[in-house]
PLY file of the C-alpha trace (Angstrom):
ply
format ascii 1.0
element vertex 131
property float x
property float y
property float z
element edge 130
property int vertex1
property int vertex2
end_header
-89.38 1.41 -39.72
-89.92 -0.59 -36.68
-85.79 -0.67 -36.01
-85.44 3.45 -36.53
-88.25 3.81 -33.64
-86.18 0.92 -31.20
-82.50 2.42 -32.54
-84.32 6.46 -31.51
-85.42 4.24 -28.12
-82.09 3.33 -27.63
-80.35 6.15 -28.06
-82.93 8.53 -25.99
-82.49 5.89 -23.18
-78.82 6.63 -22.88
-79.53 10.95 -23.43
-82.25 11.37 -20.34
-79.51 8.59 -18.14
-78.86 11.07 -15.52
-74.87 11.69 -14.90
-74.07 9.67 -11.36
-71.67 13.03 -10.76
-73.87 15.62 -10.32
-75.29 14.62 -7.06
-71.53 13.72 -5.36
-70.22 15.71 -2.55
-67.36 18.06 -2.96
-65.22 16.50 -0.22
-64.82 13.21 1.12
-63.48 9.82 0.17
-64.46 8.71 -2.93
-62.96 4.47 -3.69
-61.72 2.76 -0.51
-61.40 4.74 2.52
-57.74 5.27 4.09
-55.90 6.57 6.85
-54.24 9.36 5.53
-52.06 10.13 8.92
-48.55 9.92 6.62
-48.63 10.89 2.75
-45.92 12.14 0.52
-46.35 15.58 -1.14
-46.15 15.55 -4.72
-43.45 17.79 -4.46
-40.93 15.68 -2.74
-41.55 12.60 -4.84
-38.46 13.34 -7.24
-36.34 14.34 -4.83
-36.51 11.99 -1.97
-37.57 8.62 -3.22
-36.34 5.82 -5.31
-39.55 4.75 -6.38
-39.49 0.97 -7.95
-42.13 0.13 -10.18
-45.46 -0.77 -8.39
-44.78 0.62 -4.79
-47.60 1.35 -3.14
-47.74 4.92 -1.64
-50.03 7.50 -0.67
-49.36 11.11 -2.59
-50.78 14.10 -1.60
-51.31 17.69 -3.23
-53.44 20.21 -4.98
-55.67 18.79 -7.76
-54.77 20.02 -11.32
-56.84 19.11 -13.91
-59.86 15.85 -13.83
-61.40 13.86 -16.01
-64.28 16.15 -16.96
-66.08 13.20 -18.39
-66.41 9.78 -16.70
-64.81 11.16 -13.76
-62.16 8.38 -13.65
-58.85 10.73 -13.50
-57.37 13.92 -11.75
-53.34 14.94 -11.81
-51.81 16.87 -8.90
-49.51 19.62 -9.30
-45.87 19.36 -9.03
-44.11 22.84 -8.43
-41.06 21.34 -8.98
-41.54 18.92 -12.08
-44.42 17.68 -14.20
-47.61 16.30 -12.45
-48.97 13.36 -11.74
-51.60 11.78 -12.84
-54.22 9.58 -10.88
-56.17 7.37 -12.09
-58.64 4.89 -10.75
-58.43 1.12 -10.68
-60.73 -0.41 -12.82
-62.97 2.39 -13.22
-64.17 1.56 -9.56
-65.09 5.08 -8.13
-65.39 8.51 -10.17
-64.65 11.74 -8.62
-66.77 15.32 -8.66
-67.50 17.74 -10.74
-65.46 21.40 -9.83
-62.43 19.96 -7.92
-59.54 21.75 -9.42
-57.26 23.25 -6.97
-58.89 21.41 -3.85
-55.99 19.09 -1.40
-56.04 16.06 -2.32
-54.55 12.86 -1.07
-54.45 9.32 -3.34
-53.77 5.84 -2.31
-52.46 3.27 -4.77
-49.66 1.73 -6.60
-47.17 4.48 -8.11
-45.09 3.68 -11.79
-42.69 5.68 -13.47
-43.66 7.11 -16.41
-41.86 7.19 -19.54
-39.66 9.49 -20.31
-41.32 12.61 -22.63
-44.75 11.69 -20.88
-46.87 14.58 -19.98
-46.43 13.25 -16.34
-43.34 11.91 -14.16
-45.58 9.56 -12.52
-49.10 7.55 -12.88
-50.83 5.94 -9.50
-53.64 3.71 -10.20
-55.63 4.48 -7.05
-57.74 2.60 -4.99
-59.31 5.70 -3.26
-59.18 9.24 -2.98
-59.78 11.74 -0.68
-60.63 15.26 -1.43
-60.95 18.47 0.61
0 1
1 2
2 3
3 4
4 5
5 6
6 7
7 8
8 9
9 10
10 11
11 12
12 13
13 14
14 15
15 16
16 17
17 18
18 19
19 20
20 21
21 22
22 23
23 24
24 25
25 26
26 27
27 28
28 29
29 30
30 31
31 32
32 33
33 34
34 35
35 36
36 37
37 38
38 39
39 40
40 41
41 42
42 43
43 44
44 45
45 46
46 47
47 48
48 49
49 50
50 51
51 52
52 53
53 54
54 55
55 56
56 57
57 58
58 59
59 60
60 61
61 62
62 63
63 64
64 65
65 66
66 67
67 68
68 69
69 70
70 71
71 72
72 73
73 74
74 75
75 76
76 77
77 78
78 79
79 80
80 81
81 82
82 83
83 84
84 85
85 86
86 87
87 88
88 89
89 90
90 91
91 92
92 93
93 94
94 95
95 96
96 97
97 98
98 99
99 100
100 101
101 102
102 103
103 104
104 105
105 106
106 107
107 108
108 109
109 110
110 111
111 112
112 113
113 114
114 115
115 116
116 117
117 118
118 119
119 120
120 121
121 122
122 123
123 124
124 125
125 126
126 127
127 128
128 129
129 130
């Protein structure tokens, strides 16, 4: 009896943990802040660069769909292509609630994904910055 009352303790504990997203701005920086003077739009990624594995880069776009969970991914929206995704290194930062559609720019290392993927690209980011 005594481990049903601790494993209903337990399990309560983690219910009433109030979710860290809730109270986050809409806009701002969320991970390491940036200068985001010179970015590359989404759009242009295919078409102008011959991206090598791991090249750092800083994308920017419109926000597509987000992790509606953890917060720990978003994709931006490629017109011309399939999107790509972001996601964060090492779970460091989490982004808002309600940010499809909102500009967007990400900072991190950009791979290739493989071909059939749902995206043309992954960045594991180091910080984003929403508006």
């Amino acid at each position: 009896m005594k481990k049903i009352h601790i494993g209903i303790f337990i399990i309560l504990s983690f219910a009433c943990t109030p979710n860290k997203r809730k109270g986050l701005p809409q806009n701002g920086y969320f991970g390491e802040i940036f200068s985001a003077d010179s970015c590359i739009e989404a759009v242009n990624i295919n078409d102008n660069l011959n991206l090598a594995d791991s090249t750092a880069i800083i994308v920017c776009g419109q926000i597509g769909k987000y992790c509606k969970g953890e917060g720990c991914w978003l994709s931006i929206e490629n017109p011309n292509g399939k999107p790509i995704l972001i996601e964060n290194k090492n779970k460091s930062f989490i982004v808002p609630f309600d940010i499809e559609h909102k500009s967007v720019q990400a900072k991190g290392i950009i791979q290739a994904m493989e071909p059939g993927a749902n995206y043309s690209y992954k960045l594991i980011a180091t910080g984003v910055k929403i508006q």
